[in-house]
N, C-alpha and C positions, 0 to 999 in steps of 0.2 A: 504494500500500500504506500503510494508517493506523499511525503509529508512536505507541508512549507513551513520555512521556518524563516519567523524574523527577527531581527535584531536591532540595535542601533537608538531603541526607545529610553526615554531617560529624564530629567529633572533640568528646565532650561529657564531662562529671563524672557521675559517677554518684551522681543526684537530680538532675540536669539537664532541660532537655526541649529536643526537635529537632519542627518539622513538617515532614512529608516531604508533596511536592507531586505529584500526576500529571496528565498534559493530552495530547489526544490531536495529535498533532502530523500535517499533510501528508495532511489529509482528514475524516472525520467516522465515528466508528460510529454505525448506525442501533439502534434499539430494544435499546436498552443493560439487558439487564435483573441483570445478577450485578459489580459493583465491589466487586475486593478486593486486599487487600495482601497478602504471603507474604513470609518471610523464611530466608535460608540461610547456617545458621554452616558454617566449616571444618569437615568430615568429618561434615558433617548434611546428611539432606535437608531438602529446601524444605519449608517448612511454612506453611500460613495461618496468618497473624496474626489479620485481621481483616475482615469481609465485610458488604455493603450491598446491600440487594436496594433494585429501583426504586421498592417500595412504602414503602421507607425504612428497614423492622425492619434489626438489625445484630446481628452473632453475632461471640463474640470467643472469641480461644483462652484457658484457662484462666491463665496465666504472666501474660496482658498484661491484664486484667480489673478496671478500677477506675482505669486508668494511662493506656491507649491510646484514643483515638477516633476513628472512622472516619465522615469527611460526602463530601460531593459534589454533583455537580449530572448526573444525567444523561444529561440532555437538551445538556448543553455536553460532556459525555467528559472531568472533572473529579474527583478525587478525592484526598483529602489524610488523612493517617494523624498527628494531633496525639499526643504520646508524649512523659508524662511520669514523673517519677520512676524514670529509666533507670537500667538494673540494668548491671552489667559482663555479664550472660545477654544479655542483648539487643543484645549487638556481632552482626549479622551484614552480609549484603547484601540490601539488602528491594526487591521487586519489586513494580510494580501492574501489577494483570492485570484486564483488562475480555469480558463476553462479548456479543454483539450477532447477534442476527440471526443463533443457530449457530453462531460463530464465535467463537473465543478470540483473544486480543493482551496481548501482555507487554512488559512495558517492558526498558529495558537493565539496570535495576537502580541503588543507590545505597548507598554504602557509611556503615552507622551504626557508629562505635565507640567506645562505654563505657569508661572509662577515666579512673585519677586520674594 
């Protein structure tokens, strides 16, 4: 079973910046075509952040637009969520989620919190 795993989440100032990491861990997804990130404060649901089709175009939520950037690599099950000028709004738990071949995978999650 292919796991995602992310990293890079942590305790930052608000105007800060954190990159969050994701990498497909204990196997490989095939034909990777939808990477994206999603994020969920206390008493919210999960919401996308930010999204990468395999043709490259990227679609961002309004909130994070001008701040956040979303790359990766496909073909390696790769994708990294660069996030700057952090708001105290953007404390949540941000998740990367890949789809492949029909098939959805979500990572365990990693905790960002905004904060002076």
């Amino acid at each position: 079973q292919v796991q995602l795993v992310e990293s890079g989440g942590g305790l930052v100032q608000p105007g800060g910046s954190l990159r969050l990491s994701c990498a497909a861990a204990s196997g490989r997804i095939f034909s990777t075509n939808v990477m994206d990130w999603y994020r969920q404060a206390p008493g919210n649901q999960r919401e996308l952040v930010a999204r990468m089709f395999s043709g490259g175009s990227t679609q961002y939520t309004e909130p994070v637009k001008g701040r956040f950037t979303i790359s990766g690599d496909n073909a390696k099950n790769t994708v990294y969520l660069q996030m700057n000028s952090l708001k105290p709004e953007d404390t949540a738990v941000y998740y990367c989620h890949m789809i492949g071949a029909n098939r959805a995978y979500w990572g365990q999650g990693t905790q960002v919190t905004v904060s002076s």
